[in-house]
PDB file of N, CA, C and O in Angstrom:
ATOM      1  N   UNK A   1     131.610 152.644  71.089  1.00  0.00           N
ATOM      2  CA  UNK A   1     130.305 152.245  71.557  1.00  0.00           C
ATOM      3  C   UNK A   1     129.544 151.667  70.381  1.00  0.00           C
ATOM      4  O   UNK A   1     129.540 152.206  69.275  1.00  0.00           O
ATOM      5  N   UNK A   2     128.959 150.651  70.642  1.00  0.00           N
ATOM      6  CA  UNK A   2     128.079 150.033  69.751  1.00  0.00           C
ATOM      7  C   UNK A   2     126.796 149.413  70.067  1.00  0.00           C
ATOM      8  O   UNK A   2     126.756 148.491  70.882  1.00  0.00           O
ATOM      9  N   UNK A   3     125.480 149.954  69.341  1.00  0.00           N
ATOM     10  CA  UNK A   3     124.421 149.892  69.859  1.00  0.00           C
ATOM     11  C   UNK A   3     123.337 149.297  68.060  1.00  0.00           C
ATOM     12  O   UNK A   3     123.319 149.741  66.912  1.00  0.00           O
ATOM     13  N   UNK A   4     122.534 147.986  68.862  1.00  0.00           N
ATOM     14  CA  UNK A   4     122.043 147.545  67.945  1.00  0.00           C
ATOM     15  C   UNK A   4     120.105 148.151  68.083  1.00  0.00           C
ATOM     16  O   UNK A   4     119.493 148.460  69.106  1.00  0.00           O
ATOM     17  N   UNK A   5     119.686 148.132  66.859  1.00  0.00           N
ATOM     18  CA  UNK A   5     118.429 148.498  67.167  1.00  0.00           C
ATOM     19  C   UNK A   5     117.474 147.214  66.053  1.00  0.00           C
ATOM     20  O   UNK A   5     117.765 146.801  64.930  1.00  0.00           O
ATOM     21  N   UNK A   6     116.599 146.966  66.723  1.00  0.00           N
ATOM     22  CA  UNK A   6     116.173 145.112  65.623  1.00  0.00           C
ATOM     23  C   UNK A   6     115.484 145.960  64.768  1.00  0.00           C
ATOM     24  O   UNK A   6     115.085 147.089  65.052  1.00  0.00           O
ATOM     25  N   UNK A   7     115.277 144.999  63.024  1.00  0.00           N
ATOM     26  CA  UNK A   7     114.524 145.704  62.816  1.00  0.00           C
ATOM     27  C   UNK A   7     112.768 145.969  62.668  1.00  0.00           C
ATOM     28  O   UNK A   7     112.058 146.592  61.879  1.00  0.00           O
ATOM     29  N   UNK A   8     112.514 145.055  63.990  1.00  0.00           N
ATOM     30  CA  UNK A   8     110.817 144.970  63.856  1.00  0.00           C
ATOM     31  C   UNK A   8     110.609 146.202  64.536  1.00  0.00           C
ATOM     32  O   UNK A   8     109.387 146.323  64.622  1.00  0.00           O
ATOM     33  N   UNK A   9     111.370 147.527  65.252  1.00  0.00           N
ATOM     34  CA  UNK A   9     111.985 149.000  65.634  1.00  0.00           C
ATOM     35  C   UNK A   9     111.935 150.362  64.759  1.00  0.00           C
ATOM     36  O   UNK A   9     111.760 151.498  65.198  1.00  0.00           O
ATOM     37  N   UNK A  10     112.188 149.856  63.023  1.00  0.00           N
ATOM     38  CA  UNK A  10     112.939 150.168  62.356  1.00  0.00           C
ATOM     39  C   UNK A  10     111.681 150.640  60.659  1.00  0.00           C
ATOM     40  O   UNK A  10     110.807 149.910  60.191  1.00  0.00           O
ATOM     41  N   UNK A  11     112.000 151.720  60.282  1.00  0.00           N
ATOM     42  CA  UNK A  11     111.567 151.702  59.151  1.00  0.00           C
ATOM     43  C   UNK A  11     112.169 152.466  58.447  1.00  0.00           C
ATOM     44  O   UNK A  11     112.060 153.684  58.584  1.00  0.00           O
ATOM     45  N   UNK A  12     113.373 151.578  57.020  1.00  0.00           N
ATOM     46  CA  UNK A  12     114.325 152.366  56.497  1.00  0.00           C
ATOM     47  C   UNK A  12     113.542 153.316  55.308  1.00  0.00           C
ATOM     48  O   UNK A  12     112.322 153.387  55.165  1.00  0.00           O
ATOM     49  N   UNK A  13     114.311 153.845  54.704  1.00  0.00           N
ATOM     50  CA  UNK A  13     113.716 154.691  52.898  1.00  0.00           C
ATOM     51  C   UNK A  13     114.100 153.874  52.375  1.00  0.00           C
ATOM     52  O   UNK A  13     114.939 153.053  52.744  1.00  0.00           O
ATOM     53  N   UNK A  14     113.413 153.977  51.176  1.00  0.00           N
ATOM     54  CA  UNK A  14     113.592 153.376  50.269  1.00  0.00           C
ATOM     55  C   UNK A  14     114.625 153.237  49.091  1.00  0.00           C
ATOM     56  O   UNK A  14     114.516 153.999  48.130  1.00  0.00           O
ATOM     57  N   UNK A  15     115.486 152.422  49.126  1.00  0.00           N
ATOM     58  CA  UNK A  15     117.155 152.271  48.536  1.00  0.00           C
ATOM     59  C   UNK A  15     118.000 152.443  49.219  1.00  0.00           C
ATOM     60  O   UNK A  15     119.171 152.419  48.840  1.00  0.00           O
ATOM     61  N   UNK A  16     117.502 152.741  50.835  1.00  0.00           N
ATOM     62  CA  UNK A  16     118.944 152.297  51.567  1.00  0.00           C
ATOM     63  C   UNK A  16     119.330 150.933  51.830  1.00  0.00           C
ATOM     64  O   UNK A  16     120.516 150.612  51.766  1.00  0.00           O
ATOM     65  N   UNK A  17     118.496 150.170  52.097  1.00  0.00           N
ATOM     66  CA  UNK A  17     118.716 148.772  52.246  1.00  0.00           C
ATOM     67  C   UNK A  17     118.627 147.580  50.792  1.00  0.00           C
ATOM     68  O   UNK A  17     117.489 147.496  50.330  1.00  0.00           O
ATOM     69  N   UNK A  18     119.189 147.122  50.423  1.00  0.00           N
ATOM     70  CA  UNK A  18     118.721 146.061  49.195  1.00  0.00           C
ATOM     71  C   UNK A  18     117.692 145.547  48.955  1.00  0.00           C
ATOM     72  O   UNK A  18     117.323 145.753  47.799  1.00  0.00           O
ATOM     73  N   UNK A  19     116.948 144.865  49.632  1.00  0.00           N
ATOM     74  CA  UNK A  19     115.772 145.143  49.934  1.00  0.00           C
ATOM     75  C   UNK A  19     114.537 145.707  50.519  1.00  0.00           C
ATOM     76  O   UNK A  19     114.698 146.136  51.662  1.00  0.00           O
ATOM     77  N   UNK A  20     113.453 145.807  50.075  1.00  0.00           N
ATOM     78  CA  UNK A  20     112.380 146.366  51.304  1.00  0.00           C
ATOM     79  C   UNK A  20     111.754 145.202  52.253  1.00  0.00           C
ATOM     80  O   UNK A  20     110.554 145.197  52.526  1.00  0.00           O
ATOM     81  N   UNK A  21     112.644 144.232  52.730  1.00  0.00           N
ATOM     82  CA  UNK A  21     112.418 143.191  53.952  1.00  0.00           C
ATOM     83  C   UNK A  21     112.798 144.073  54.994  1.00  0.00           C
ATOM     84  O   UNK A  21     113.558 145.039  54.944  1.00  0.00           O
ATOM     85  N   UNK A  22     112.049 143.520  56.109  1.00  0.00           N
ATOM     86  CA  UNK A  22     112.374 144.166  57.591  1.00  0.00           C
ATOM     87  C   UNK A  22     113.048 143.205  58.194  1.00  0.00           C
ATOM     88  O   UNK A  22     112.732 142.684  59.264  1.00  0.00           O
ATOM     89  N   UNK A  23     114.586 142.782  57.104  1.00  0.00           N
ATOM     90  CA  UNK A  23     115.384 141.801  57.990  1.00  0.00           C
ATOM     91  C   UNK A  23     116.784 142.743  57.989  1.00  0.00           C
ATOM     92  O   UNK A  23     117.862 142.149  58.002  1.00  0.00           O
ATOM     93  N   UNK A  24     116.767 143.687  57.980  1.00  0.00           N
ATOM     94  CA  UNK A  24     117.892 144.440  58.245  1.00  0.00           C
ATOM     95  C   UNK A  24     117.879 145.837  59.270  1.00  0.00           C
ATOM     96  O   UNK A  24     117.282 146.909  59.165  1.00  0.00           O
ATOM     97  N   UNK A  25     119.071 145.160  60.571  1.00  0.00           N
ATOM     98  CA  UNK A  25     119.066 146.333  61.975  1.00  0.00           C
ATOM     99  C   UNK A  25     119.505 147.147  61.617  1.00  0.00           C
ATOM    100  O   UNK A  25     120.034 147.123  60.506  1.00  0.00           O
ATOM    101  N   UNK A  26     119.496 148.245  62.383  1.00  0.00           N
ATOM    102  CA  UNK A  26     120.289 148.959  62.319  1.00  0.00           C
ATOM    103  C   UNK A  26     121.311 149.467  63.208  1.00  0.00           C
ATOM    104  O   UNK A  26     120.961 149.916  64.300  1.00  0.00           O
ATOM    105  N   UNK A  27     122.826 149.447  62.796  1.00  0.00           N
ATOM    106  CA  UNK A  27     123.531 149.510  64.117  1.00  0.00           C
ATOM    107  C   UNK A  27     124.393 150.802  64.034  1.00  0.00           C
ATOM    108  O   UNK A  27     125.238 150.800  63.138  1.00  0.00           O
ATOM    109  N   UNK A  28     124.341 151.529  64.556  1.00  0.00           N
ATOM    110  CA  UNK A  28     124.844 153.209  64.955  1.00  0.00           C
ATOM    111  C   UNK A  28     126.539 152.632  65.759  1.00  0.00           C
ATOM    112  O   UNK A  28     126.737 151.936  66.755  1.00  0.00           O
ATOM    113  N   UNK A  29     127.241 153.112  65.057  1.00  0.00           N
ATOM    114  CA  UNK A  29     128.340 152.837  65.862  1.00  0.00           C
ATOM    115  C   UNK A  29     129.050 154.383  65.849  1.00  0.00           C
ATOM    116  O   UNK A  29     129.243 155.118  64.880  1.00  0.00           O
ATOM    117  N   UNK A  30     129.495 154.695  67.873  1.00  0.00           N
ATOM    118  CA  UNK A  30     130.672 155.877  67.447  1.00  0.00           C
ATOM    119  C   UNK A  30     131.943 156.247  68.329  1.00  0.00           C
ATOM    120  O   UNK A  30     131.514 156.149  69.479  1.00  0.00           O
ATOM    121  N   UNK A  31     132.600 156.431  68.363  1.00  0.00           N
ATOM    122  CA  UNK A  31     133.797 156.450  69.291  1.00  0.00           C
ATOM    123  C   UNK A  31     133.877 157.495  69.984  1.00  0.00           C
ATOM    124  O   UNK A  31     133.455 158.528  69.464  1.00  0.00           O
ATOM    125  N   UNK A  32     134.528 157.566  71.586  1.00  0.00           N
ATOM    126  CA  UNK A  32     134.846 158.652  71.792  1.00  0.00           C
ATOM    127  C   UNK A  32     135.538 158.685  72.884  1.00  0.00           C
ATOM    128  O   UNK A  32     134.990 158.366  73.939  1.00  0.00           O
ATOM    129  N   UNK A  33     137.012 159.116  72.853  1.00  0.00           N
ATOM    130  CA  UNK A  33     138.002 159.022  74.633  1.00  0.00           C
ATOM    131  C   UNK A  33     137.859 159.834  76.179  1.00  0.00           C
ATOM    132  O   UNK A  33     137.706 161.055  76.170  1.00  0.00           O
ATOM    133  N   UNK A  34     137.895 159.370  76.990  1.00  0.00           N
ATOM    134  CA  UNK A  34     137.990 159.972  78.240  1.00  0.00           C
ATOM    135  C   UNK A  34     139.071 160.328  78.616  1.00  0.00           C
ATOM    136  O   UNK A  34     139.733 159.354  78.972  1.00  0.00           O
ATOM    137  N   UNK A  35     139.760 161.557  78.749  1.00  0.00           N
ATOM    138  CA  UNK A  35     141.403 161.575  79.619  1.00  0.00           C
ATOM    139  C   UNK A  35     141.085 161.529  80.735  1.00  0.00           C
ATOM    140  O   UNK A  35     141.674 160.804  81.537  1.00  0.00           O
ATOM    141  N   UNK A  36     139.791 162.508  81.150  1.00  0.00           N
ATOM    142  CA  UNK A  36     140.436 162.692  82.944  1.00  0.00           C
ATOM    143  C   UNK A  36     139.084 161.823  83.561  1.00  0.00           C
ATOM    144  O   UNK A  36     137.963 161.642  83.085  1.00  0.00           O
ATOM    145  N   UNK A  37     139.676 161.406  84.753  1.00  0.00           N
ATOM    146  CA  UNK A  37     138.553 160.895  85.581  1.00  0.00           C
ATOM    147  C   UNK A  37     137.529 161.629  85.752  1.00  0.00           C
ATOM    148  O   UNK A  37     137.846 162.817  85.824  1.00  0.00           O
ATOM    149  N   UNK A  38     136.305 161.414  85.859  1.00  0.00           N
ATOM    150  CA  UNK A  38     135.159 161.680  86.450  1.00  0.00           C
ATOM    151  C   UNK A  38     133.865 161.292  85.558  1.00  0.00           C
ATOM    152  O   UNK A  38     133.805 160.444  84.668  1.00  0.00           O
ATOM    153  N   UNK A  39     132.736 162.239  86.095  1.00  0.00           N
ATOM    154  CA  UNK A  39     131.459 161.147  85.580  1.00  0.00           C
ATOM    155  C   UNK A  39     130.621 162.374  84.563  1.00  0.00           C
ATOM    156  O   UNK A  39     130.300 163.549  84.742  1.00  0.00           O
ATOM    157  N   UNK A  40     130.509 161.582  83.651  1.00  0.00           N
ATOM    158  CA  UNK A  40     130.171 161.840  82.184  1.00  0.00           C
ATOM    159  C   UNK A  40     128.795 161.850  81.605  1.00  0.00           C
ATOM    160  O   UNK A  40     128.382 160.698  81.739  1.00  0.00           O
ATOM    161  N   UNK A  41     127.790 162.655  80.971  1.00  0.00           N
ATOM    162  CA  UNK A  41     126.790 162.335  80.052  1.00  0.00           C
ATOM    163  C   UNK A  41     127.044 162.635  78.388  1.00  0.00           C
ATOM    164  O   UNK A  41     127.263 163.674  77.765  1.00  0.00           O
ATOM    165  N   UNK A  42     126.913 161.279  78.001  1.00  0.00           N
ATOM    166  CA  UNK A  42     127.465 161.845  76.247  1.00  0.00           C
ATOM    167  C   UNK A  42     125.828 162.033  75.990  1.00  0.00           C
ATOM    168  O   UNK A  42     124.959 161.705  76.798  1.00  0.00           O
ATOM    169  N   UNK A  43     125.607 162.635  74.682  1.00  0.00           N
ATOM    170  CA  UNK A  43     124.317 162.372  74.050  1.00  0.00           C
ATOM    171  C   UNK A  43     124.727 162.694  72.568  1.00  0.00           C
ATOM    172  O   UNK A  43     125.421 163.579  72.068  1.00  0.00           O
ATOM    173  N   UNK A  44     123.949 161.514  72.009  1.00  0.00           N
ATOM    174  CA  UNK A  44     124.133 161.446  70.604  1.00  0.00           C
ATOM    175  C   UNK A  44     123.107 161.957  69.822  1.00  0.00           C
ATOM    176  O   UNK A  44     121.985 161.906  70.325  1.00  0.00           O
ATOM    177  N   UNK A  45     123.228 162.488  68.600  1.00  0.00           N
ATOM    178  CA  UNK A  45     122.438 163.105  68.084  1.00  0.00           C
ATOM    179  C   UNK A  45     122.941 162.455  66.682  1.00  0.00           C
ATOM    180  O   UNK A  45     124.092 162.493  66.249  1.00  0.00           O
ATOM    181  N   UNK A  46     121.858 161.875  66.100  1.00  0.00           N
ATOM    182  CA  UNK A  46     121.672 161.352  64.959  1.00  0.00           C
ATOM    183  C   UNK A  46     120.925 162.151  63.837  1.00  0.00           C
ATOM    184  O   UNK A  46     119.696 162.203  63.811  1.00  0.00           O
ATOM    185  N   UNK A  47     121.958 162.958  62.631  1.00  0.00           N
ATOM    186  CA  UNK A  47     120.639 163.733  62.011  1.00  0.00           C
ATOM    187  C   UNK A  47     120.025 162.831  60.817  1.00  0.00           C
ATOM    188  O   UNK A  47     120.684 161.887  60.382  1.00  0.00           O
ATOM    189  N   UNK A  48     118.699 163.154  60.279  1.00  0.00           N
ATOM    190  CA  UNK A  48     117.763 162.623  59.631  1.00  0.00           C
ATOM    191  C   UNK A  48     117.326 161.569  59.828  1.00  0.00           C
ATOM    192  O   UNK A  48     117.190 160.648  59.023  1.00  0.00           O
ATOM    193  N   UNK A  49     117.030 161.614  61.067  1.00  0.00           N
ATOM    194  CA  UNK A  49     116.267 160.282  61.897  1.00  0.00           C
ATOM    195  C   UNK A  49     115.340 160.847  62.728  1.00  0.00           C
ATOM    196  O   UNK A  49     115.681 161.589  63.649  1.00  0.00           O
ATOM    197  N   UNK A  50     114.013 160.523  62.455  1.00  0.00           N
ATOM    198  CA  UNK A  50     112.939 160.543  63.090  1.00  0.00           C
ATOM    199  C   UNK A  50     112.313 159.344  63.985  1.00  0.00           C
ATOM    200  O   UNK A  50     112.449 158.164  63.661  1.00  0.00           O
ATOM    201  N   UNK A  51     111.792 159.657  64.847  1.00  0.00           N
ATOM    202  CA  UNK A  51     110.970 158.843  66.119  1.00  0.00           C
ATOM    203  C   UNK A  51     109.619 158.558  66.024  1.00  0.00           C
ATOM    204  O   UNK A  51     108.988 159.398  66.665  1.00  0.00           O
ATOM    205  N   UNK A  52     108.629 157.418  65.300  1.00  0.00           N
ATOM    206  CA  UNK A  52     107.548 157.544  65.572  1.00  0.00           C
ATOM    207  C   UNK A  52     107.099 157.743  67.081  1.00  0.00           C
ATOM    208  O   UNK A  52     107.754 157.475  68.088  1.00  0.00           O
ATOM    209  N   UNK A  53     105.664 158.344  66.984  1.00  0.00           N
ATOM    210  CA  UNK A  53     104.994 158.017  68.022  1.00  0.00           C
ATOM    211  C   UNK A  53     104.011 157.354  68.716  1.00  0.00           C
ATOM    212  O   UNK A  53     103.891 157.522  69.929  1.00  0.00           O
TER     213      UNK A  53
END
C-alpha cells in the first residue's frame, strides 16, 4: 500500500528533510498479505507523528 500526503499537509523537524522548503511529501509506504477470503479493517499506526488541530 502506498499513500501520498502533499506537503502544503505537512510539517517536518528540523534535519529530516535537506531543506526547510515545504517542497517535500511525505509518503508512508507498508505491506501486508491476505490468505483467506473475507472482509478486512487494517489500521495503521504511525509512531511520532502528531495531528494538528
Amino acid at each position: 500500500m502506498y499513500y501520498r500526503i502533499p506537503s502544503q499537509f505537512v510539517t517536518l523537524d528540523p534535519g529530516v528533510a535537506p531543506t526547510g522548503e515545504a517542497i517535500y511529501n511525505v509518503n508512508p509506504r507498508f505491506a501486508f498479505r491476505l490468505l483467506v477470503v473475507g472482509t478486512y479493517e487494517v489500521t495503521i499506526r504511525i509512531p511520532k507523528v502528531s495531528r494538528k488541530a
